[in-house]
Residue frames as qw, qx, qy, qz and C-alpha x, y, z in Angstrom:
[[0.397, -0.214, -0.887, 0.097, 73.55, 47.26, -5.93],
 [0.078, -0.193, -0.588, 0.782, 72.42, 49.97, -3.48],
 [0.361, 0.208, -0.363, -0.833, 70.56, 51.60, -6.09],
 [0.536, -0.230, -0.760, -0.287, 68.68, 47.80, -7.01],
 [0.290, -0.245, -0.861, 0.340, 68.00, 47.18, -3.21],
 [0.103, 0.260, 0.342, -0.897, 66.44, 50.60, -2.63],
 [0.512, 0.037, -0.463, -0.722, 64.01, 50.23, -6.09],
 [0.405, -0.224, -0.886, 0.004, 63.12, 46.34, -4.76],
 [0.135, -0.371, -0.729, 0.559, 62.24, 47.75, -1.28],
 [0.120, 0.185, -0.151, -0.964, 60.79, 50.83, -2.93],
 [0.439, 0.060, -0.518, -0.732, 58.56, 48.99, -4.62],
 [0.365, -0.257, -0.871, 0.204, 57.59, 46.47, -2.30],
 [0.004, -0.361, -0.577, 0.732, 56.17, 49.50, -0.21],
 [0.503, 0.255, -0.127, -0.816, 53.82, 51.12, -2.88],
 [0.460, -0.108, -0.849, -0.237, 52.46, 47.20, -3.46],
 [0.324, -0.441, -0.797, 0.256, 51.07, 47.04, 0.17],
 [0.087, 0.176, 0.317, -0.928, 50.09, 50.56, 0.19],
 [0.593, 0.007, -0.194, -0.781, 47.81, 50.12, -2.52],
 [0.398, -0.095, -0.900, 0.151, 47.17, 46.61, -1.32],
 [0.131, -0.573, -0.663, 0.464, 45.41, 48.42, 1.91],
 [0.187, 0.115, -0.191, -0.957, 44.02, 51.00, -0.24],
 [0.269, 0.075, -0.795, -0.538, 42.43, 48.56, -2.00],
 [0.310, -0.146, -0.895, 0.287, 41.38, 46.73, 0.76],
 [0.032, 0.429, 0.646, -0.631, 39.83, 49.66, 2.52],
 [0.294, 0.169, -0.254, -0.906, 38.35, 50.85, -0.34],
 [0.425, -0.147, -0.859, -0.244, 36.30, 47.69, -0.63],
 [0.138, -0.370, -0.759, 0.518, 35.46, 47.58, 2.89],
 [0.214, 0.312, 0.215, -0.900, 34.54, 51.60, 2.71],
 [0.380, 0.115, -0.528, -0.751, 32.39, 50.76, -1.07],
 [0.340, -0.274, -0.897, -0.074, 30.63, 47.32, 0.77],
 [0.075, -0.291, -0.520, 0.800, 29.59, 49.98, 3.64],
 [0.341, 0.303, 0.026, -0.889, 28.24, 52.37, 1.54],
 [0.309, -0.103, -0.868, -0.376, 26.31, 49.57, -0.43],
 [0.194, -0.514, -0.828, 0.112, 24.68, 47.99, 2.73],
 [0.027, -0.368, -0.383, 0.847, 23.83, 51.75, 4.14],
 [0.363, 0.198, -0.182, -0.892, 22.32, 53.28, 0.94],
 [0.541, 0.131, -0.709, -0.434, 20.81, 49.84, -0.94],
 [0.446, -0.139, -0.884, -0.005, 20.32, 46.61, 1.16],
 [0.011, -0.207, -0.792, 0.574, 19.38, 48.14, 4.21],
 [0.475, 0.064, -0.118, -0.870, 16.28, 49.21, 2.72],
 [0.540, 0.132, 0.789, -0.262, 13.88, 47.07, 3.79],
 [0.799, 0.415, 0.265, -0.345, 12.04, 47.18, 0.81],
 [0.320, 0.683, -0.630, -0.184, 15.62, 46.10, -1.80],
 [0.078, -0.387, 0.855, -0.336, 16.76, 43.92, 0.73],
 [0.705, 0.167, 0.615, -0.310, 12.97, 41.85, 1.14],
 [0.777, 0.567, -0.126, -0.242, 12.65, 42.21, -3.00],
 [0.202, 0.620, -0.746, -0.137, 16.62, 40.58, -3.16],
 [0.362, -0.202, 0.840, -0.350, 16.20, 37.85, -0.33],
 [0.767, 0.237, 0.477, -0.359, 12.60, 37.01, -1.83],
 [0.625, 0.550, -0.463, -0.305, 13.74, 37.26, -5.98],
 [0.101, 0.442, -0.888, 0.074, 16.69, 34.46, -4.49],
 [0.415, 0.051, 0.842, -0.342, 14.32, 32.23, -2.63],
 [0.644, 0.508, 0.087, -0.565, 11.87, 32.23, -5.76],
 [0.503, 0.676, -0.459, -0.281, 14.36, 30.89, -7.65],
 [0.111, -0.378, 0.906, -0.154, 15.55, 28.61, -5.57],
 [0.644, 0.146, 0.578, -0.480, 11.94, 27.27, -5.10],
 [0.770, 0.462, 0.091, -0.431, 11.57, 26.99, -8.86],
 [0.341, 0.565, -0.751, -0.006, 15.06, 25.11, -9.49],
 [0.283, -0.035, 0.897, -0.337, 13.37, 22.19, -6.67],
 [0.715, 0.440, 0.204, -0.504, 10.23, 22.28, -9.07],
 [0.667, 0.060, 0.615, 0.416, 12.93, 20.93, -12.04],
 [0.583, 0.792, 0.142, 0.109, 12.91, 24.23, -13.97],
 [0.639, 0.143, -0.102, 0.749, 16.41, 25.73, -15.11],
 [0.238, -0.952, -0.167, 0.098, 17.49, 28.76, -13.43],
 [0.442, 0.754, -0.176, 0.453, 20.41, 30.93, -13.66],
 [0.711, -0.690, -0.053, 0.121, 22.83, 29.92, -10.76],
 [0.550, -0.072, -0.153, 0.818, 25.76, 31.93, -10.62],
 [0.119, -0.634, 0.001, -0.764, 23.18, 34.84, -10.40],
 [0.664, -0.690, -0.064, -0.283, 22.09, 33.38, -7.32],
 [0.735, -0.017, -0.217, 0.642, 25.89, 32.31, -6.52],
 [0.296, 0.358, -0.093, 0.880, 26.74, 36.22, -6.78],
 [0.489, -0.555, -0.416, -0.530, 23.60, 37.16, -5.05],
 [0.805, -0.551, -0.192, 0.110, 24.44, 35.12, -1.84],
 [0.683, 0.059, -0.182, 0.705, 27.86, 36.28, -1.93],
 [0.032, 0.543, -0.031, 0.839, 27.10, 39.75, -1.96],
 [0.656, -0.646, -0.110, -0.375, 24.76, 39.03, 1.30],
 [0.915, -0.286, -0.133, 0.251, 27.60, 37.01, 2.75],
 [0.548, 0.179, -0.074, 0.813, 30.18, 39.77, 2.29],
 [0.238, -0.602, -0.109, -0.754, 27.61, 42.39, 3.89],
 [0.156, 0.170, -0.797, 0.558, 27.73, 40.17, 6.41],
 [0.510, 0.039, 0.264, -0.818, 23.90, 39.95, 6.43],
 [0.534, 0.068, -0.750, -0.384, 23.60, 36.31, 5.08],
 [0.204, -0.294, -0.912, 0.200, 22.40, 34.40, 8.30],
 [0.143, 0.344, 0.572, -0.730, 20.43, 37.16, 9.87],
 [0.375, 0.446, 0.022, -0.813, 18.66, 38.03, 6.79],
 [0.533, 0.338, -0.526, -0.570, 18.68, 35.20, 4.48],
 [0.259, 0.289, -0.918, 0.078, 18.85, 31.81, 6.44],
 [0.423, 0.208, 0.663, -0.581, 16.42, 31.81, 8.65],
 [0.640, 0.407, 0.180, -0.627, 13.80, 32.71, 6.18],
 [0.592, 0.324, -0.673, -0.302, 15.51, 30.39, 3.30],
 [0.059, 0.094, -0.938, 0.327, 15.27, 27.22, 6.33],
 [0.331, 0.164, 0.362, -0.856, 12.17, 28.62, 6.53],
 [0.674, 0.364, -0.083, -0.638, 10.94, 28.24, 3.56],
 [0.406, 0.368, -0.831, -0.096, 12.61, 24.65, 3.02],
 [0.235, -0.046, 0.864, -0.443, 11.03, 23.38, 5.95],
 [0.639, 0.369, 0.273, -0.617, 7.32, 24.14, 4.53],
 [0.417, 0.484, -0.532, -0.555, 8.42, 23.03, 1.12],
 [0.572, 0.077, -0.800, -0.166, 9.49, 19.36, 1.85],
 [0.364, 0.080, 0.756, -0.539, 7.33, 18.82, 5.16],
 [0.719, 0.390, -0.050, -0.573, 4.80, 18.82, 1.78],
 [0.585, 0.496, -0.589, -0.255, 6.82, 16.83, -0.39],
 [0.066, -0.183, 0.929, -0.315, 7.69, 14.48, 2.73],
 [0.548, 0.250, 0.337, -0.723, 3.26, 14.20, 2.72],
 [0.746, 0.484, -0.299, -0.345, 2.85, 13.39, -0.82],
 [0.363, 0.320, -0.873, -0.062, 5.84, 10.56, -0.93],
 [0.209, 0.034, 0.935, -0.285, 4.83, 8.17, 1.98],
 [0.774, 0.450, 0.295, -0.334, 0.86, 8.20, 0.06],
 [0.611, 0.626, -0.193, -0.445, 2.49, 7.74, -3.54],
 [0.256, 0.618, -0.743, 0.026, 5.60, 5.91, -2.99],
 [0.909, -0.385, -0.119, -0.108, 6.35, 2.46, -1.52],
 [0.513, -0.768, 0.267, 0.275, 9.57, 2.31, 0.63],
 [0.738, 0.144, 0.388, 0.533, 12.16, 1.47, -2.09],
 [0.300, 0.581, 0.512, 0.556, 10.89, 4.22, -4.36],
 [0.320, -0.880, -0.332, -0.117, 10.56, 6.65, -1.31],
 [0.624, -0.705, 0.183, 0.281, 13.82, 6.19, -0.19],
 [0.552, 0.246, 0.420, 0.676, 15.75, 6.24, -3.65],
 [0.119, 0.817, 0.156, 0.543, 13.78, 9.93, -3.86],
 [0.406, -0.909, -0.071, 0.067, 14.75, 10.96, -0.39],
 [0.746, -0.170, 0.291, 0.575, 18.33, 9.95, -1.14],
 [0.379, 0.596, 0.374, 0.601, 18.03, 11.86, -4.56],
 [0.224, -0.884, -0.291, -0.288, 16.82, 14.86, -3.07],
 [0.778, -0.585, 0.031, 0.226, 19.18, 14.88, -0.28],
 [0.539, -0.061, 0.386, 0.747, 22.24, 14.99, -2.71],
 [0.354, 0.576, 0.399, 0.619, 20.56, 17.35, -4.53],
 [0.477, -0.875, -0.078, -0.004, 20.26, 19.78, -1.31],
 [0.665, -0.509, 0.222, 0.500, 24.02, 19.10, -0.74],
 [0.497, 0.588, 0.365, 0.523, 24.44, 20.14, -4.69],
 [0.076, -0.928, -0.357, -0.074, 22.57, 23.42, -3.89],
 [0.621, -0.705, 0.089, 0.330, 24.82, 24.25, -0.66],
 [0.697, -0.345, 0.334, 0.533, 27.99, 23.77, -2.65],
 [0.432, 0.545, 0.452, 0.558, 27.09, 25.51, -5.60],
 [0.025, -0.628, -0.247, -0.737, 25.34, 28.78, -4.42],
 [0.539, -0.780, -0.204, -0.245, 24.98, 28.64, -0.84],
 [0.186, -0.718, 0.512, -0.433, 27.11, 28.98, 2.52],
 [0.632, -0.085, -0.771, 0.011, 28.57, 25.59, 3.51],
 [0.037, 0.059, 0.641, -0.764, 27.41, 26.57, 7.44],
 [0.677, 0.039, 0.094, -0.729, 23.78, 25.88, 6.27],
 [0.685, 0.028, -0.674, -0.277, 24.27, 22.55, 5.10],
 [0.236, 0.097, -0.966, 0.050, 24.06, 20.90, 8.24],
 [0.417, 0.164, 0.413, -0.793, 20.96, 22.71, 9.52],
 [0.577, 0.255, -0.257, -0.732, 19.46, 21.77, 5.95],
 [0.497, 0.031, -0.858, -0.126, 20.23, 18.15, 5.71],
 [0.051, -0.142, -0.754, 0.640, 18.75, 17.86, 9.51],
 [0.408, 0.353, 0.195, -0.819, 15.86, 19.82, 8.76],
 [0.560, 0.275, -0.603, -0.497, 15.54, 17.75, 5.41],
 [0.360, 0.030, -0.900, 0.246, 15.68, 14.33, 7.20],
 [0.212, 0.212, 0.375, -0.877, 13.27, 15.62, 9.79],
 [0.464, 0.378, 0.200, -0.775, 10.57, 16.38, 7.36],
 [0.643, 0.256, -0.585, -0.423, 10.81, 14.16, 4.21],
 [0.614, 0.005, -0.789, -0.006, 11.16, 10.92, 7.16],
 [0.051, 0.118, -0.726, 0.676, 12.21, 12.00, 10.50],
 [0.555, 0.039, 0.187, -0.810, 7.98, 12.96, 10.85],
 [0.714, 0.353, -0.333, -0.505, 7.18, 9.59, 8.90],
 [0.211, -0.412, 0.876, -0.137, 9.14, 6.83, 10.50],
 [0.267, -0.108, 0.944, 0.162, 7.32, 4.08, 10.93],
 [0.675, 0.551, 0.213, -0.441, 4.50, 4.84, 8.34],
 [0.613, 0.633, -0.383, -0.277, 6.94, 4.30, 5.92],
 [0.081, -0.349, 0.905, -0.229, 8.30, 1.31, 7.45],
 [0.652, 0.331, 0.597, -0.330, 4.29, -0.42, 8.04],
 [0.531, 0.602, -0.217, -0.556, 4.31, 0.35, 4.02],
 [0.843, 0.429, -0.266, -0.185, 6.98, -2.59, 3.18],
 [0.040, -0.680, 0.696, -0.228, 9.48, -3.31, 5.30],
 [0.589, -0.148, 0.780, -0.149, 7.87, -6.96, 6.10],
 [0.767, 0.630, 0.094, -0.084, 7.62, -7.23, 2.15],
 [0.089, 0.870, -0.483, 0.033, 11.27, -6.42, 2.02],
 [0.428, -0.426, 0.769, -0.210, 12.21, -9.06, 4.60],
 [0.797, 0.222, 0.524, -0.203, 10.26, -11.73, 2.53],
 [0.550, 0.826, -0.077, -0.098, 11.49, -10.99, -0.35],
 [0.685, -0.456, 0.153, 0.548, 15.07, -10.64, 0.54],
 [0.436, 0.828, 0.037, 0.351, 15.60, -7.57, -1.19],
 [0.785, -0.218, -0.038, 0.579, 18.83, -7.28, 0.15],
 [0.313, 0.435, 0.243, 0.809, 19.72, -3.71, -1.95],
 [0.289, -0.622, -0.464, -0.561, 16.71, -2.58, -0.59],
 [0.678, -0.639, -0.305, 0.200, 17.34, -3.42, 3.16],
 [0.688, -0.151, -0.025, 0.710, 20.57, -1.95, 3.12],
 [0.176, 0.369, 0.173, 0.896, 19.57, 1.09, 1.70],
 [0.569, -0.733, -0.316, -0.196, 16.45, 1.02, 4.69],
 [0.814, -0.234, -0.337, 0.411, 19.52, 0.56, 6.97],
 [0.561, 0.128, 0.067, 0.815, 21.55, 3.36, 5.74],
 [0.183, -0.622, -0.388, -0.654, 18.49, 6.03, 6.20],
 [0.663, -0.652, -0.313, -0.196, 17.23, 5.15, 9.28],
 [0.770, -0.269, -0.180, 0.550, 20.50, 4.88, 11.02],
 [0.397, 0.171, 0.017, 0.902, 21.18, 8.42, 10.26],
 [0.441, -0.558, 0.003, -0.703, 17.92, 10.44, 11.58],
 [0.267, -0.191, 0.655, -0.680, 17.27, 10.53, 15.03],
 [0.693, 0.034, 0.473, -0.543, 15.06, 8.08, 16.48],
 [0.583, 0.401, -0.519, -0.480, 15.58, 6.39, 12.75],
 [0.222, 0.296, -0.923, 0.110, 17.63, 3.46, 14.18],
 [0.005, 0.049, 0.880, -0.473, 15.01, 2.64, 16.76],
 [0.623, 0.300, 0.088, -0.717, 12.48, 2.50, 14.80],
 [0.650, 0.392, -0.612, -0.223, 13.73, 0.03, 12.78],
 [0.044, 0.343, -0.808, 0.477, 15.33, -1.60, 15.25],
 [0.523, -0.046, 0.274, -0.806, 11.17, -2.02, 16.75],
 [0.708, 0.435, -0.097, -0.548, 9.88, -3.01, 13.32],
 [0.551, 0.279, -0.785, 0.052, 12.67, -5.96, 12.87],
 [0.361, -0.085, 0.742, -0.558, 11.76, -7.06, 16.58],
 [0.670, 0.268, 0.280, -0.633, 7.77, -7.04, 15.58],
 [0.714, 0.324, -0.290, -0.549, 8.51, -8.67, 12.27],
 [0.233, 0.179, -0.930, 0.220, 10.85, -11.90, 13.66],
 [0.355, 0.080, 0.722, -0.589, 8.08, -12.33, 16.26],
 [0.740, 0.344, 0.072, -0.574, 5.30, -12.42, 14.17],
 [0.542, 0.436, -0.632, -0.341, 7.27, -14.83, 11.47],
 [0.173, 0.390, -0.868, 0.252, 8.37, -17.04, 14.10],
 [0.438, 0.115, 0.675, -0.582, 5.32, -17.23, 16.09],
 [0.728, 0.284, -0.103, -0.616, 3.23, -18.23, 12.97],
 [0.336, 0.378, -0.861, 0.049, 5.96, -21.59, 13.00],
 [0.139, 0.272, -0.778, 0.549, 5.66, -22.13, 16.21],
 [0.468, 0.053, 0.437, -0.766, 2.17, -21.78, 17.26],
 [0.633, 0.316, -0.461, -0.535, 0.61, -23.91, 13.88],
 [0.727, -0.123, 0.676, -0.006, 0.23, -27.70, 14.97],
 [0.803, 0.538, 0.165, -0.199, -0.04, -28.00, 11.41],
 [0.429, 0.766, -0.462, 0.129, 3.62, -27.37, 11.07],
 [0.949, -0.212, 0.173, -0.154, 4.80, -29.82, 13.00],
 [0.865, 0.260, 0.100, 0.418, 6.66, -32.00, 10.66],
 [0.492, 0.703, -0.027, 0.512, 8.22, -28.88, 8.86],
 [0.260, -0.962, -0.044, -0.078, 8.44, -26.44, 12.35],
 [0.631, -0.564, 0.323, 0.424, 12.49, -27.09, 13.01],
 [0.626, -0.025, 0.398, 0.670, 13.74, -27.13, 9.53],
 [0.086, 0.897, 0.262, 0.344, 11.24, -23.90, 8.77],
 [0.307, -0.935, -0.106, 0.140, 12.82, -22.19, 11.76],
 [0.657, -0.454, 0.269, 0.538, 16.06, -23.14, 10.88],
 [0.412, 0.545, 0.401, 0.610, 15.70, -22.16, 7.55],
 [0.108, -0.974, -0.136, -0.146, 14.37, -18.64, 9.06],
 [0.558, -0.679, 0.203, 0.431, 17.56, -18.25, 11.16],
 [0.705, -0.033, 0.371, 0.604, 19.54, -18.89, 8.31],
 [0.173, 0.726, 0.486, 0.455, 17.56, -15.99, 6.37],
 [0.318, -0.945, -0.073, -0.011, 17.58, -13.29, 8.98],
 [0.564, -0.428, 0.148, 0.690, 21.63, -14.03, 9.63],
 [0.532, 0.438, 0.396, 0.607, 21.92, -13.36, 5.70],
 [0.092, 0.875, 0.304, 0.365, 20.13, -10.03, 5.78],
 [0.477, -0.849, 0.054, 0.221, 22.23, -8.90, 9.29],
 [0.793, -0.140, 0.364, 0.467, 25.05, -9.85, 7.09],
 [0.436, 0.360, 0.597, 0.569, 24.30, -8.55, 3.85],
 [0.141, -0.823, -0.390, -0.387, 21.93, -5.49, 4.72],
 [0.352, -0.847, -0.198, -0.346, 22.69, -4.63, 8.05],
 [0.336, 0.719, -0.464, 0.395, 26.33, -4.37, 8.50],
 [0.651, -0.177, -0.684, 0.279, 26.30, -7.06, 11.45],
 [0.321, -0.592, 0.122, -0.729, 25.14, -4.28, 13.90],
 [0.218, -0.004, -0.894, 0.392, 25.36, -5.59, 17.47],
 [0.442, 0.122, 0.547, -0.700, 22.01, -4.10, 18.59],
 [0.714, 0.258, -0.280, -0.588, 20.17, -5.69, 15.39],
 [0.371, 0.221, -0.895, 0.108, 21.88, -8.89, 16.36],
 [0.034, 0.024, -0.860, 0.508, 21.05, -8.93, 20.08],
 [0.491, 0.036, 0.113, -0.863, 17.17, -7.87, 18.90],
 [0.808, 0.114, -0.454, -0.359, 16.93, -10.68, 16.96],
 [0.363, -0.015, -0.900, 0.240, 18.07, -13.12, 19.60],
 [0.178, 0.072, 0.676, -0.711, 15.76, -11.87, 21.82],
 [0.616, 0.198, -0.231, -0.727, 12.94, -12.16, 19.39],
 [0.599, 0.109, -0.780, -0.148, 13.84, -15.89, 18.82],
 [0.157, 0.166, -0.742, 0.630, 13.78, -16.14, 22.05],
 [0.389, 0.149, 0.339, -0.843, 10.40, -14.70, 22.87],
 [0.770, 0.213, -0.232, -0.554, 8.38, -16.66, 19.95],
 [0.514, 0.310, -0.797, -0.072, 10.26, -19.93, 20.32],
 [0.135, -0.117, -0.908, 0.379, 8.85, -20.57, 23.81],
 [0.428, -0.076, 0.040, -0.900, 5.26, -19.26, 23.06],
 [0.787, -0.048, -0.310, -0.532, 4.44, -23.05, 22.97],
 [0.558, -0.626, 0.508, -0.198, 5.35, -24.64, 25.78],
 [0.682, -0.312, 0.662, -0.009, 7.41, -27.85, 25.82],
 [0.834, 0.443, 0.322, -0.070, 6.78, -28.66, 21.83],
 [0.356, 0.793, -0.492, -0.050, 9.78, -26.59, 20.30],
 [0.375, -0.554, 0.719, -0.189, 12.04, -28.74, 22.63],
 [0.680, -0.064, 0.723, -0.109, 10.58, -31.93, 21.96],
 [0.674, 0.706, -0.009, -0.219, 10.39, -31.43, 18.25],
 [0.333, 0.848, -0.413, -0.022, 13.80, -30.29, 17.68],
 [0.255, -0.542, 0.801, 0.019, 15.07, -33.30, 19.54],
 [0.800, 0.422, 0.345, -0.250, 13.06, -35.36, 17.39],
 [0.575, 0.800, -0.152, -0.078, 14.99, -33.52, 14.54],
 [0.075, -0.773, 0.629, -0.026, 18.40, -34.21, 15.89],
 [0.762, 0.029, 0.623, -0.173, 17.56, -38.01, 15.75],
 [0.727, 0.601, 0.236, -0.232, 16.17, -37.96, 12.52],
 [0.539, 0.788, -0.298, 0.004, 19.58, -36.75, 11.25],
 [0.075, -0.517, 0.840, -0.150, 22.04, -38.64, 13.75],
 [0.848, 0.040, 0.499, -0.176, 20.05, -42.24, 12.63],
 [0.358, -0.219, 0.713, 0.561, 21.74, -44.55, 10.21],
 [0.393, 0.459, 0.780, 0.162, 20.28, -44.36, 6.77],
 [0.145, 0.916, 0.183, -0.325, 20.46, -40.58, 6.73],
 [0.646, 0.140, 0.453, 0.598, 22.25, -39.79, 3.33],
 [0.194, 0.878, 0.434, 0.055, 21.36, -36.42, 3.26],
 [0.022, -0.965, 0.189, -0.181, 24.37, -34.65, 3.81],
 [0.648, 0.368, -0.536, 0.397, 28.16, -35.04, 4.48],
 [0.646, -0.509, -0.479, 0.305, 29.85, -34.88, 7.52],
 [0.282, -0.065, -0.239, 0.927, 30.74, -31.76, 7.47],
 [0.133, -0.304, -0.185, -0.925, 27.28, -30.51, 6.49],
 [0.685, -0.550, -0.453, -0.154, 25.78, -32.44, 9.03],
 [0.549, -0.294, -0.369, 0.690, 28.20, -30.88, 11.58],
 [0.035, 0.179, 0.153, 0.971, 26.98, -27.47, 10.43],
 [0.473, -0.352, -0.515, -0.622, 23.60, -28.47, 10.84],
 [0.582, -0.454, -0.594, 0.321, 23.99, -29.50, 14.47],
 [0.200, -0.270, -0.305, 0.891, 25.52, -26.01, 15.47],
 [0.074, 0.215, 0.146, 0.963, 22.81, -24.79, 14.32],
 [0.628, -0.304, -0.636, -0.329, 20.74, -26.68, 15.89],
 [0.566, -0.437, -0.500, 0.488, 22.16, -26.18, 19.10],
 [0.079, -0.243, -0.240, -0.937, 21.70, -22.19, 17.79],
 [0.501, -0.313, -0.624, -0.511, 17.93, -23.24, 18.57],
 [0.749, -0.325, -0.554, 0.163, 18.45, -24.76, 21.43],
 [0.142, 0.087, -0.240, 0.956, 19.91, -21.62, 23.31],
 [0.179, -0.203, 0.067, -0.960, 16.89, -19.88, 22.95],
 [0.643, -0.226, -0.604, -0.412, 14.62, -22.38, 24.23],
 [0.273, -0.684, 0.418, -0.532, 13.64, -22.15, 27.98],
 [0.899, -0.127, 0.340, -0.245, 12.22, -25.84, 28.71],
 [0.195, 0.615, -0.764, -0.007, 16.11, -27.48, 28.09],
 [0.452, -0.299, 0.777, -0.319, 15.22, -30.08, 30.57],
 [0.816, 0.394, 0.275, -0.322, 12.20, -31.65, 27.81],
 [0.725, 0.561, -0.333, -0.219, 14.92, -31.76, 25.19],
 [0.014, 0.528, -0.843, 0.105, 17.37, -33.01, 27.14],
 [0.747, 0.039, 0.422, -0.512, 14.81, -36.07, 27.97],
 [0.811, 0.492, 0.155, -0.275, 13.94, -36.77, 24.43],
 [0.353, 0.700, -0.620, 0.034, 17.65, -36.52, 23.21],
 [0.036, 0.508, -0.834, 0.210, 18.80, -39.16, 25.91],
 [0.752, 0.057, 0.594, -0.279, 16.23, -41.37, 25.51],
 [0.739, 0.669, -0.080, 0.005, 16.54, -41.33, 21.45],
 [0.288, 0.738, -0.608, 0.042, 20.47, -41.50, 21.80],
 [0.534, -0.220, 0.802, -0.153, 20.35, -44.87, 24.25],
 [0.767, 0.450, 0.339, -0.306, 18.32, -46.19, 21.41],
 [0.717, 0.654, -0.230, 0.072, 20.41, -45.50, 18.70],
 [0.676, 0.552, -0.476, -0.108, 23.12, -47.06, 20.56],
 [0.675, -0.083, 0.577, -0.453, 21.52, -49.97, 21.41],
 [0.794, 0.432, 0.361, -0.229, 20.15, -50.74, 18.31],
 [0.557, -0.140, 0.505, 0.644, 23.43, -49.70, 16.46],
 [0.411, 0.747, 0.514, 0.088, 21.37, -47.09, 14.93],
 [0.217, -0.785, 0.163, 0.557, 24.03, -44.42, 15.13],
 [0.661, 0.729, 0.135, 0.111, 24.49, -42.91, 11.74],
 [0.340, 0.710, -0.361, 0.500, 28.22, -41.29, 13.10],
 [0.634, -0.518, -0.333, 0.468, 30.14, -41.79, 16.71],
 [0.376, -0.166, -0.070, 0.909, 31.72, -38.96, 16.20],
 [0.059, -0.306, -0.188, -0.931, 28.97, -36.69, 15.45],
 [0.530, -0.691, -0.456, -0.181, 26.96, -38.27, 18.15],
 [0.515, -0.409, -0.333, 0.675, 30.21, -36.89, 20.47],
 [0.145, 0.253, 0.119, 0.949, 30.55, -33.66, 18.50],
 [0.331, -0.665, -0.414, -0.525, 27.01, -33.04, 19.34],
 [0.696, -0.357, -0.515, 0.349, 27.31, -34.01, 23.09],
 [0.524, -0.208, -0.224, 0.795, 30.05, -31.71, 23.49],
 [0.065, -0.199, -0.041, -0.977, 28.11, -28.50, 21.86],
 [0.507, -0.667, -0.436, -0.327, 25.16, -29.21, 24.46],
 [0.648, -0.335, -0.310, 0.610, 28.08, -29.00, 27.07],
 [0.226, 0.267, 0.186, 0.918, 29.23, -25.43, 26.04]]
């Protein structure tokens, strides 16, 4: 047994000698590498540049031979000469590359199609990283990528389609605007700007139109009902995209003095007289809160209140009341 315990331990010690043989023989064989070979400047530019060539011509969409440029970077990253000598100038040259390519999309593309390639791209950068490169560059690169294919481009590529979007309800489309912008600096608040500008403008063409008239309360509501959708559906109920858009309603709904007010209590008539058959009672209880939605953002309260309580003595007077109880329900959400 003494005999086994002395061979085990025996042998356990000539494993970690040559273990740190091994070890410093590497170290001593990576020395003499960088001393005789890389540190030449003129190896060391022809390695750095051969890699970056290749790299350039694998972002063009030809094949290339990556696990040479895997081994390549390794060998620079075990010399311990990968950031000072190869990052900079590979960031370098990524910046120029897609500050171009970031040029060419916003002229060729429209925003869908711009942002489905920045996306692409993107993942294909993160590909790169994980394949052949040092993860401690990816977050310079994706930053630096973002930056130059949008960050420089904001709200050109926004003016391109983003109030073509909103009409539309492209809903895919918003969400994927959302998901961009929210991640580059300044992105969010740009957007954020451009959804302000584009509520005003819709709203204020309602509002301002004597021709619309008739239509101007069930257009806006309709609009309200459209914009929730997209905050819903697109834009992950965000509280500042929320509170923009109330302030927007806000701002366009009282560009015409005294007429929103006196309209919308027009409308509330129209639907709390007998003879309206246009809706149940629950969907005419829906339709009030939203109607009193409206009414929030309207400054001249006092005009509707007017028109409401002169149109509600009427209707019941005349027995024109299409519901008591939805003439109370209502009441009570002007109380609130």
């Amino acid at each position: 047994m003494h005999y086994i315990h002395r061979s085990v331990t025996d042998g356990e010690n000539i494993s970690q000698n040559l273990g740190r043989f091994f070890v410093c023989f590497r170290d001593m064989g990576l020395e003499l590498f960088k001393s005789y070979i890389i540190c030449d400047q003129n190896v060391r530019s022809r390695t750095i540049d051969g890699i970056l060539v290749l790299i350039a011509k694998e972002r063009n969409g030809e094949m290339v031979d990556r696990c040479l440029i895997q081994r390549l970077v390794t060998m620079l990253s075990d010399l311990r000469i990968y950031q000072e000598s190869f990052e900079s100038k590979f960031l370098e040259e990524t910046s120029r590359f897609y500050a171009a390519e970031g040029r060419k999309l916003v002229q060729k593309k429209e925003i869908p199609g711009c942002l489905y390639h920045i996306k692409k791209l993107l993942e294909g950068e993160v590909d790169r990283v994980r394949t052949y490169l040092c993860l401690n560059t990816q977050e310079q690169l994706i930053t630096m990528l973002e930056k130059q294919l949008l960050g420089e481009h904001l709200s050109a590529v926004l003016q391109k389609g983003l109030s073509f979007l909103l009409d539309e309800n492209r809903i895919e489309d918003l969400s994927l605007v959302y998901q961009v912008f929210s991640k580059i600096e300044c992105g969010f608040q740009v957007l954020l700007q451009h959804w302000i500008e584009y509520i005003k403008k819709f709203g204020s063409s309602i509002v301002i139109n004597p021709t619309k008239d008739k239509t101007m309360v069930q257009e806006l509501l309709d609009f309200k009902d459209k914009i929730d959708f997209i905050i819903e559906a697109s834009f992950l109920k965000n509280e500042k995209i929320i509170v923009a858009m109330k302030d927007a309603f806000e701002t366009f709904i009282n560009k015409r003095p005294n007429k929103p007010a006196e309209l919308l209590a027009k409308y509330v008539d129209s639907k709390l007289r007998t003879g309206n058959k246009e809706a149940t009672d629950e969907e005419l209880e829906e339709l009030l809160a939203k109607v009193v939605i409206l009414f929030r953002f309207i400054h001249e309260k006092d005009v509707f209140e007017a028109f409401y309580k002169k149109d509600l003595a009427k209707r019941l007077l005349l027995d024109k009341s299409a519901s008591v109880d939805a003439e109370k329900s209502m009441l009570c959400k002007l109380k609130q």
